[in-house]
C-alpha positions in Angstrom: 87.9 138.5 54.5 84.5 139.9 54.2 83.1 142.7 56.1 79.9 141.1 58.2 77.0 143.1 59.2 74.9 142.2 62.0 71.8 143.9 63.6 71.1 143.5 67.4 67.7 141.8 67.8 67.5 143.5 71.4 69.2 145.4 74.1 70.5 144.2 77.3 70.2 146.5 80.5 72.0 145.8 83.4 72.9 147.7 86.3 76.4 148.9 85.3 76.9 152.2 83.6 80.7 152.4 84.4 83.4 150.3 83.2 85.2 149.8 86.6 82.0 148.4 88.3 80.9 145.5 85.8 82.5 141.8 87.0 84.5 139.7 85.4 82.3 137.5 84.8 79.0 136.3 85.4 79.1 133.1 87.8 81.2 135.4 90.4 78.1 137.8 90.7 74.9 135.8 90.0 72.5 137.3 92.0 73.8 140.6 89.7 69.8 140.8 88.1 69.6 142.2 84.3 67.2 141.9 81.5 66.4 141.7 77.8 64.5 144.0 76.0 64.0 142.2 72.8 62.7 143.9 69.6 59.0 143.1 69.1 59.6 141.2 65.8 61.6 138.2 67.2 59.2 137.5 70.3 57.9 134.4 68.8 61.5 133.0 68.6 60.9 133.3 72.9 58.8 130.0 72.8 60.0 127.8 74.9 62.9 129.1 76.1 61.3 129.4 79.8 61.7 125.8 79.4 65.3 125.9 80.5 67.1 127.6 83.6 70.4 128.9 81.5 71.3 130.8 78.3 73.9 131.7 76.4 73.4 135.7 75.3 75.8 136.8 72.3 76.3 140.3 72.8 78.6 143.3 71.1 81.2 145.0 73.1 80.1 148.2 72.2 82.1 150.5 74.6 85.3 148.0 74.4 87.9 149.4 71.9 90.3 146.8 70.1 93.9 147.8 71.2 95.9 144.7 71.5 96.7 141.2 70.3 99.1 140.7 73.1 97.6 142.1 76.5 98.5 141.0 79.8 95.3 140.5 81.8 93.9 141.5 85.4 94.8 138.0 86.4 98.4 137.1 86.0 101.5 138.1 85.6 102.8 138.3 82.1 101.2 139.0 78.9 98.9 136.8 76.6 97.4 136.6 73.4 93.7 137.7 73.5 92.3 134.6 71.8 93.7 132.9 75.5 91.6 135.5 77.5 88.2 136.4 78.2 89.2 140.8 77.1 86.5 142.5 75.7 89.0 144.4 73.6 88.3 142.0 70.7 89.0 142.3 66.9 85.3 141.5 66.6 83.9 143.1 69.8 81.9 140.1 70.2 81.2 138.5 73.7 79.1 135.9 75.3 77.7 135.0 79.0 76.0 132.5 80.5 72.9 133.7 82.3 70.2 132.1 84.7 66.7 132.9 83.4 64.6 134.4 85.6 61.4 134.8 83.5 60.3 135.6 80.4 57.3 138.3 79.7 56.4 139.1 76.3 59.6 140.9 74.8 61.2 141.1 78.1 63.6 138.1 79.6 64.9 139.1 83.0 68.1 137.1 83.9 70.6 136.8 87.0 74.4 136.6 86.4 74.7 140.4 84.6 78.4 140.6 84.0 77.7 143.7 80.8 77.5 147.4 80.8 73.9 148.4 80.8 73.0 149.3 76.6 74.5 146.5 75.2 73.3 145.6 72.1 72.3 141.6 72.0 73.1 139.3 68.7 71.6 136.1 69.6 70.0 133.8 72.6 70.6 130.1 72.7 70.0 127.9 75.4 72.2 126.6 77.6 72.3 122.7 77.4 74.6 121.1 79.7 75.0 118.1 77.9 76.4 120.0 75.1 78.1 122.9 77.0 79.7 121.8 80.0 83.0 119.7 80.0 84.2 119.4 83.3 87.7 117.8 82.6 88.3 121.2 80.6 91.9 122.5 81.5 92.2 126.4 82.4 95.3 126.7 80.4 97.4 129.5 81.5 94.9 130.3 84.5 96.5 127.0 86.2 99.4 129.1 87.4 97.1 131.6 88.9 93.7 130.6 89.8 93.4 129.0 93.2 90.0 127.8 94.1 
């Protein structure tokens, strides 16, 4: 393996500063309003995006500490590998959400669905296309046994 080295192209702020207060995920608090500050130089890489109502942001975990391969989650009742849950105690600290854009000034993207801790360095922005993204006849996996909708 070869060590990587990747620099944030901008910081996410959201408004969670402790641990215990962010959600689990995105979808469950989506009025939860965030932004992007993005670093000046990749503005122009902006155009267009306004032009859809989701993105995917690729973020760095970088208050999460690896632990772990086998952790047993908040949801459930035994343990699991990671690489079957959504942890942000990664090997590669890496983590993604889907967000709804809210709008898009100059280096700024403002967003609903915040589900990070306020600093967080971004890695990338792609749009989210929901003929590529979405497959509803996805199973859940373990989470059958414990999700009820």
């Amino acid at each position: 393996m070869h060590d990587v080295k990747i620099t944030p192209i901008g910081i996410i702020h959201t408004p969670f500063t402790l641990d215990e207060k962010i959600p689990r995920q995105g979808s469950f608090t989506e009025e939860t309003e965030g932004y992007i500050e993005l670093d000046n130089s990749y503005v122009d890489g902006l155009l267009d995006l306004n032009t859809f109502t989701h993105a995917i942001l690729i973020f760095y975990f970088h208050k999460s500490k690896f632990s772990e391969l086998v952790q047993k989650p908040k949801r459930g009742n035994r343990p699991h590998g990671i690489f079957a849950t959504r942890t942000p105690q990664r090997p590669s600290g890496i983590g993604n959400s889907i967000v709804k854009i809210k709008s898009i000034k100059d280096n700024i993207v403002k967003f609903f669905g915040a589900d990070m801790i306020d600093g967080t360095p971004l890695l990338d922005i792609k749009p989210y296309i929901s003929d590529f993204d979405s497959y509803p006849e996805a199973g859940r996996g373990w989470l059958e046994d414990v999700w009820r909708k």
